[in-house]
N, C-alpha and C positions, 0 to 999 in steps of 0.2 A: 165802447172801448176802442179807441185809435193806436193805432200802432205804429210808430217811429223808427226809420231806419237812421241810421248812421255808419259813415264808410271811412277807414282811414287804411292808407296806405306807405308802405317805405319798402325804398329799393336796398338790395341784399349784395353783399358779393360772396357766395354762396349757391352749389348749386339745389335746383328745385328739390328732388329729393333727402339733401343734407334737411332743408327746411321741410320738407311735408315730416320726414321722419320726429323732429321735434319737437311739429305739434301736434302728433298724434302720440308723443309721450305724455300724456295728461297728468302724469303724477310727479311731473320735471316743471311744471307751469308756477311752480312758487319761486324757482329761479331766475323769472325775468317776470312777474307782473308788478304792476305799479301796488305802491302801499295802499292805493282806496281799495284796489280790490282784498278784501280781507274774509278769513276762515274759509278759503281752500282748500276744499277736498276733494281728492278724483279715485276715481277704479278703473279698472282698464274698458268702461262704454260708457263714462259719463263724470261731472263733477256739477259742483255745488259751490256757489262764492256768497260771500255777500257781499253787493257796490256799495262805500261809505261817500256820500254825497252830502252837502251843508243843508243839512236841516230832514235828510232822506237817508236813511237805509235801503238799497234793494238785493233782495234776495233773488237766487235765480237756482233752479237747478237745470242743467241740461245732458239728454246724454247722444251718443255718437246717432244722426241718421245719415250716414252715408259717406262713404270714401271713395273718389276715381284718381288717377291719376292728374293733380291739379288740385282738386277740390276735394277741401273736408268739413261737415256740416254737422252741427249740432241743431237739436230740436226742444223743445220744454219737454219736462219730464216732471208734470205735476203742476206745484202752482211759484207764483214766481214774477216778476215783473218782465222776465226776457223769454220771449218765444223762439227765437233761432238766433244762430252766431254760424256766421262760415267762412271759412277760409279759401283764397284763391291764390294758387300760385303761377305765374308766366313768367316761363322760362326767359329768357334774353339773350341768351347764352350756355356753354357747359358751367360755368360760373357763376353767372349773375340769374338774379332772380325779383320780379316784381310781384310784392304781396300785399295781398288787400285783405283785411277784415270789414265784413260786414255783419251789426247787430241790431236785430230788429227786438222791439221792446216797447212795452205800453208804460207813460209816463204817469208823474202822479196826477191823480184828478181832482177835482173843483176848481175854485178860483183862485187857492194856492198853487195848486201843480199849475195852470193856465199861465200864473205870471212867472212863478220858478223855472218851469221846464226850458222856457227859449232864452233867459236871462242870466240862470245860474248853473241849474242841471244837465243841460246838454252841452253846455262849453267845460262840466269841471268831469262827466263823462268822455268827452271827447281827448279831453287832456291824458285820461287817463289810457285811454287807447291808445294814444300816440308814444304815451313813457311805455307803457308796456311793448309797443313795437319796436321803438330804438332800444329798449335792453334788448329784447328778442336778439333783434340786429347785432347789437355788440358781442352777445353769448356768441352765435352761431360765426360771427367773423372772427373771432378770437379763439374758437375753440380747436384743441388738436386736432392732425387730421387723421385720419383713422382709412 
């Protein structure tokens, strides 16, 4: 079983806190994820998606292993194609904020996943990371300020 990292990042104007607070609202996460991610469910230590991918379904549950200032982590919680997801936030400023998602994940296997996974799978994953960052982005820069 191989396990596959992937990283996408986007800069915020927004400060760190504004951002760690809203991803650690996990039951606010249907407001900015992209449409592959679908049936979303959270509690307040963990949720559950499933990734729609062309010709894949993957299911994932995960729930909170660890919060610092900066950084917030998820771990598997059962069974599931995604072993961890974590978030990293550095500051740049009282405003700005650079954030990185990282998800680590076992892809499909044989000689379908072999060809899928670097051709289809991981660029229509990746994509999907990347929509779900830029809404991220746009909620949090748009949103009142409190």
């Amino acid at each position: 079983m191989t396990i596959v990292r992937i990283r996408e990042d986007v800069h915020m104007h927004a400060s760190s806190h504004v951002v760690q607070q809203r991803i650690l609202d996990l039951k606010t996460y249907d407001d900015w994820l992209a449409p592959a991610f679908r049936d979303f469910r959270a509690d307040d230590e963990g949720c559950a998606f499933t990734l729609a991918l062309p010709g894949r379904m993957e299911q994932a549950r995960l729930r909170r292993g660890g919060v610092e200032e900066g950084l917030v982590m998820f771990v598997r919680d059962g069974g599931g194609a995604y072993d961890a997801m974590s978030w990293a936030l550095h500051s740049e400023s009282p405003r700005e904020v650079h954030l990185t998602i990282e998800v680590a994940y076992t892809p499909a296997s044989g000689l379908g996943g072999a060809f899928l996974e670097p051709t289809v799978h991981r660029p229509y994953r990746t994509q999907a990371l990347r929509d779900s960052l830029w809404q991220l982005k746009q909620l949090v820069e748009h949103a009142p300020a409190r």
